[in-house]
C-alpha positions in Angstrom: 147.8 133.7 138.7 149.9 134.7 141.5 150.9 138.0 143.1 153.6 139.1 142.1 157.1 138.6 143.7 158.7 140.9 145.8 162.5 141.3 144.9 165.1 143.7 146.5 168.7 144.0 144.7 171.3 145.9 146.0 174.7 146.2 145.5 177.6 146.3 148.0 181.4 146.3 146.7 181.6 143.4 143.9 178.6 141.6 145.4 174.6 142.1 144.7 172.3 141.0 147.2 168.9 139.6 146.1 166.1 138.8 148.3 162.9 137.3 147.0 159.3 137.2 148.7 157.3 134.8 146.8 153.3 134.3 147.0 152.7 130.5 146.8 150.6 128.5 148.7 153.4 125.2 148.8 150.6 122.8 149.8 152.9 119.1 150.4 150.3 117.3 149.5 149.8 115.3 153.0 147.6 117.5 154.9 144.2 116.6 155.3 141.0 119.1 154.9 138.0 119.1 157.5 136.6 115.9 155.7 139.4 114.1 156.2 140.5 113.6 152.1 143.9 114.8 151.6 145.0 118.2 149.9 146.6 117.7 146.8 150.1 119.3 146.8 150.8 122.1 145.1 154.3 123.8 145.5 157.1 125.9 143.6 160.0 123.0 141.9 162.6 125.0 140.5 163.3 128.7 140.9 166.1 130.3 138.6 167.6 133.6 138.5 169.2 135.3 136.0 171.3 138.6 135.9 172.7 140.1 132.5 171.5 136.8 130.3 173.8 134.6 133.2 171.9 132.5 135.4 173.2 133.5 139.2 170.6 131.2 140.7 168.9 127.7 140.0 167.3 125.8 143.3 164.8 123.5 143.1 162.0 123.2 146.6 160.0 120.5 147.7 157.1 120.4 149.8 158.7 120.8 152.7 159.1 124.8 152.0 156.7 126.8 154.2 154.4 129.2 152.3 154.8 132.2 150.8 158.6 131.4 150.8 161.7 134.0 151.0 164.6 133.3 149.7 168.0 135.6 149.6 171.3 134.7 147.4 174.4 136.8 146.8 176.3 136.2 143.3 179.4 138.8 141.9 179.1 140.7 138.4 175.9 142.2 138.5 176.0 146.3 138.1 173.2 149.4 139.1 170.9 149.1 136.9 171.2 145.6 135.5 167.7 143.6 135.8 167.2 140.6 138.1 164.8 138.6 136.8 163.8 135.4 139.2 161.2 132.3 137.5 159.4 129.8 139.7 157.9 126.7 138.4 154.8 124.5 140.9 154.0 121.4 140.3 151.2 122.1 138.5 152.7 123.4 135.7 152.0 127.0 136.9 154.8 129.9 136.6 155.7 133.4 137.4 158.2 135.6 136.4 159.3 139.0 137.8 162.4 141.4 138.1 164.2 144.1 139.5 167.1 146.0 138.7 170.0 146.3 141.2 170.0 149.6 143.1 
């Protein structure tokens, strides 16, 4: 499985910040390996965040995402101490979960 996700949420005023480190290879699937035989791909689909039982988030990547991506978002409701909990999906069926709570 993969290592686990680093998320940050703060709040500022009426808005929380998120910001998401996540461990993924994101092969596209159209490099080649020494031998010349392509690298299947392998990358994160959809990503969805939720706050309170509301999802704040839903994206959805393609190969064309660098590695071990990062991604930030801002989204209004969310209160200290509320969790954050961000999913990823790859293409090969594969998933994490993780979460924070807003500081």
């Amino acid at each position: 499985m993969a290592d686990p996700m680093r998320i940050r949420a703060a709040l500022a005023g009426d808005e929380t910040t998120v910001r998401v480190l996540m461990s993924h290879p994101m092969e596209p699937g159209t490099r080649k390996d020494a031998a010349g035989a392509l690298i299947p791909a392998h990358f994160i689909k959809d990503v969805e965040a939720t706050s309170a039982g509301k999802t704040v988030l839903k994206a959805m990547f393609s190969g064309s995402v660098s590695q071990n991506p990062f991604l930030s978002f801002k989204f209004k409701g969310g209160a200290k101490g509320d969790k954050v909990v961000v999913k990823w999906t790859d293409s090969k069926g594969d998933s994490r979960t993780d979460e924070a709570a807003i500081a």
